[in-house]
N, C-alpha and C positions, 0 to 999 in steps of 0.2 A: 446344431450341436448334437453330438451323441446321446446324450444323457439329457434333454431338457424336459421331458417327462416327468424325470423324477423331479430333477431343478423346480420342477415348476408346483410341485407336491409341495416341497422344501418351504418354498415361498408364499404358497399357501396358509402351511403349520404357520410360520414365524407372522404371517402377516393377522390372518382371523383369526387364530388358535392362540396369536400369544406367549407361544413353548418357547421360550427364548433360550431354552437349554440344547434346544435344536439349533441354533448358530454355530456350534461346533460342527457340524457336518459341512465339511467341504467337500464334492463330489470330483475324483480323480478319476478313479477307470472301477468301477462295481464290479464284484462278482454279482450277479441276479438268479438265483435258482426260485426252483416251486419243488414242495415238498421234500427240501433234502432236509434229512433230520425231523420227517413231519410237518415242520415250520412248512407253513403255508406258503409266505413269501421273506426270503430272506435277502437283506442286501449286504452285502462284505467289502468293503473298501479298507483302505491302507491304515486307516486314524479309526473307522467305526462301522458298527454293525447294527440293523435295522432289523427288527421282527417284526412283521406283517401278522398281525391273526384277523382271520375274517369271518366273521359273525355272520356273513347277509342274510344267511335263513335262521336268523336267530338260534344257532346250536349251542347246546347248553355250554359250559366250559367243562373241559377235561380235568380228570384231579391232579393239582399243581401244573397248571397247562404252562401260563405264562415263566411260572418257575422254572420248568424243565428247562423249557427252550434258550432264557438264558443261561443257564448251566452249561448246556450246549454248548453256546454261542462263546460261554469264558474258556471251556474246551479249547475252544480255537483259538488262542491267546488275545484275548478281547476282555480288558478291564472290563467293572461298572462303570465306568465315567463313560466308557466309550461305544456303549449300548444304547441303543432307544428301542422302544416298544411304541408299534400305532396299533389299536387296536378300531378294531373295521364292522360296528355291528350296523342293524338296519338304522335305528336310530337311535340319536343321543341319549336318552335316558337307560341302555345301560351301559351297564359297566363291568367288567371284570371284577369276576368275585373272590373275594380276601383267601379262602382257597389255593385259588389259581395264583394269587401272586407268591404263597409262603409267606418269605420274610423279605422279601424286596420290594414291597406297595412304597413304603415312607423312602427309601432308596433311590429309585426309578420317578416319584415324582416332579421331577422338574426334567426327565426326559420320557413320557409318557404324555400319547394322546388320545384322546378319543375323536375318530374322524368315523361319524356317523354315515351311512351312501343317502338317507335323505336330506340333513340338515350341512352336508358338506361334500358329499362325494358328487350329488348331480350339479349344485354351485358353482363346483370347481370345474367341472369335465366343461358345462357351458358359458362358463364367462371367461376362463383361464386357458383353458383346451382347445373348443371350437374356432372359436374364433382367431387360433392364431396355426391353426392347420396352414399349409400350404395348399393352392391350390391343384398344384398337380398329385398330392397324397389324396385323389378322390375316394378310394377305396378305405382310406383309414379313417375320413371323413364320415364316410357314409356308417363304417364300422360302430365310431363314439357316438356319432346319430340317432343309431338303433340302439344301441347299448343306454341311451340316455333316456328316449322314447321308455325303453322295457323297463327301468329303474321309474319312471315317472309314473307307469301302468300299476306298477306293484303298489306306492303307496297314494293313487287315487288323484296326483296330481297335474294329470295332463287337462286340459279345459274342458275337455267333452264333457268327462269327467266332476270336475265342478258344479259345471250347469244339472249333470243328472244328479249330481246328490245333490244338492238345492232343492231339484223340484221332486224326490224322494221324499225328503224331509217333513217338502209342506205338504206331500199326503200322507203322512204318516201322522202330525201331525193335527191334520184336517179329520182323517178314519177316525181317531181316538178322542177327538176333541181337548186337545192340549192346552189349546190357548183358550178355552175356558178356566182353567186350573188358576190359583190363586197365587202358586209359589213355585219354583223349581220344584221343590223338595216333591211337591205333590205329581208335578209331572212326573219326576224318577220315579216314584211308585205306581203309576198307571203304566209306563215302559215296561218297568218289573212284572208286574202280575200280565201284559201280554205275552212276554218272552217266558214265563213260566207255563203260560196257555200256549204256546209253539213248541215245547220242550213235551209237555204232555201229549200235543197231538202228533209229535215226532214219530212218541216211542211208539202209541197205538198203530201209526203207518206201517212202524216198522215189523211190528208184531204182527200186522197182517198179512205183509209182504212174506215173513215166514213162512206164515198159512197157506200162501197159494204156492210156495217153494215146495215147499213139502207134498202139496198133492201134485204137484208136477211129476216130484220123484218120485212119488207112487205109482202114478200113472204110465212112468217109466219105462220102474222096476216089475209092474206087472206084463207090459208087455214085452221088456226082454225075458222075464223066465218064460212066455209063451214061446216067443220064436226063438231062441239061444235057450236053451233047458240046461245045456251040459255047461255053458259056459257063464252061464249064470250062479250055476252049483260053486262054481270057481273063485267068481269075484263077487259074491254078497256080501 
């Protein structure tokens, strides 16, 4: 199928996400741009139109971002009913701010998603995607492979990974004597006053590192006004 990419997004939403206002989308023939109208990813079909925003590096939201876009999108003779919004941050806990939507948050709710890349977008790419690649698309294989690898890197969840923050933990843990402490609460504040002892010994590093910046460029500057006199007069 032409489209089972998206098809399989679609089925995705309607299945784990529970959007069931997403059952209106029947997939004919898409138009798929990137950045027309700014819209990140825009999809356009016959009956509905899909705005892609994508969060992954957590960028703040634009003011009235989601608004614009469908304004945009009604532009293009495209109802409300016949809009959807997925919005793409790293993970679920955010969300598009009241801002961004104007006056179309209570509107768009029951065609609006949140599909987070760690709590749905690598799920989907490896249970939905990989595994139903063909085997002679080895290059596209290898492509959502890596792209799934580099999403798992980011937030910590590849096994290597696990096992090192595990045995971090219990030395960080074990330095501070943690589990001597009688209560969470008291651990938090032992954590605290170390990260304010890092934070202090930060800024001293850095303030020092000035110090020897600076006699560097003394050091420099002393010996270009020796050997460059004229051309030193120039650029000081």
């Amino acid at each position: 199928k032409e489209y089972e990419f998206l098809e399989s997004l679609i089925s995705y939403i309607l299945t784990c996400k529970h959007a069931d206002g997403f059952k209106k989308i029947h997939i004919s023939a898409p138009n798929i741009t990137q950045e027309t109208e700014r819209i990140d990813l825009w999809v356009r079909d016959e009956d509905y139109a899909i705005i892609f925003e994508n969060k992954a590096c957590n960028a703040q939201d634009q003011d009235a971002q989601i608004c614009r876009y469908i304004e945009k999108t009604k532009n293009h003779d495209y109802k409300d009913e016949q809009i959807f919004v997925i919005y793409l941050p790293p993970t679920n806990e955010k969300e598009p701010s009241n801002q961004s939507w104007g006056n179309y948050k209570d509107t768009y709710a029951n065609r609006y998603v949140n599909l987070s890349f760690k709590e749905d977008v690598i799920p989907w790419l490896e249970n939905a995607i990989l595994p139903n690649i063909r085997q002679k698309d080895i290059y596209f294989q290898s492509a959502i492979s890596q792209y799934v690898d580099y999403l798992r890197g980011i937030f910590n969840l590849r096994k290597d990974h696990n096992q090192l923050n595990m045995e971090t933990n219990k030395l960080i843990a074990e330095r501070y004597n943690l589990n001597q402490c009688e209560s969470d609460l008291q651990r938090v504040g032992v954590l605290d006053e170390k990260l304010q002892e890092m934070d202090n010994l930060r800024t001293q590093i850095d303030n020092l590192r000035k110090e020897y910046r600076m006699q560097i460029f003394s050091k420099l500057s002393n010996r270009a006004k020796e050997d460059f006199p004229e051309y030193y007069e120039l650029f000081r």
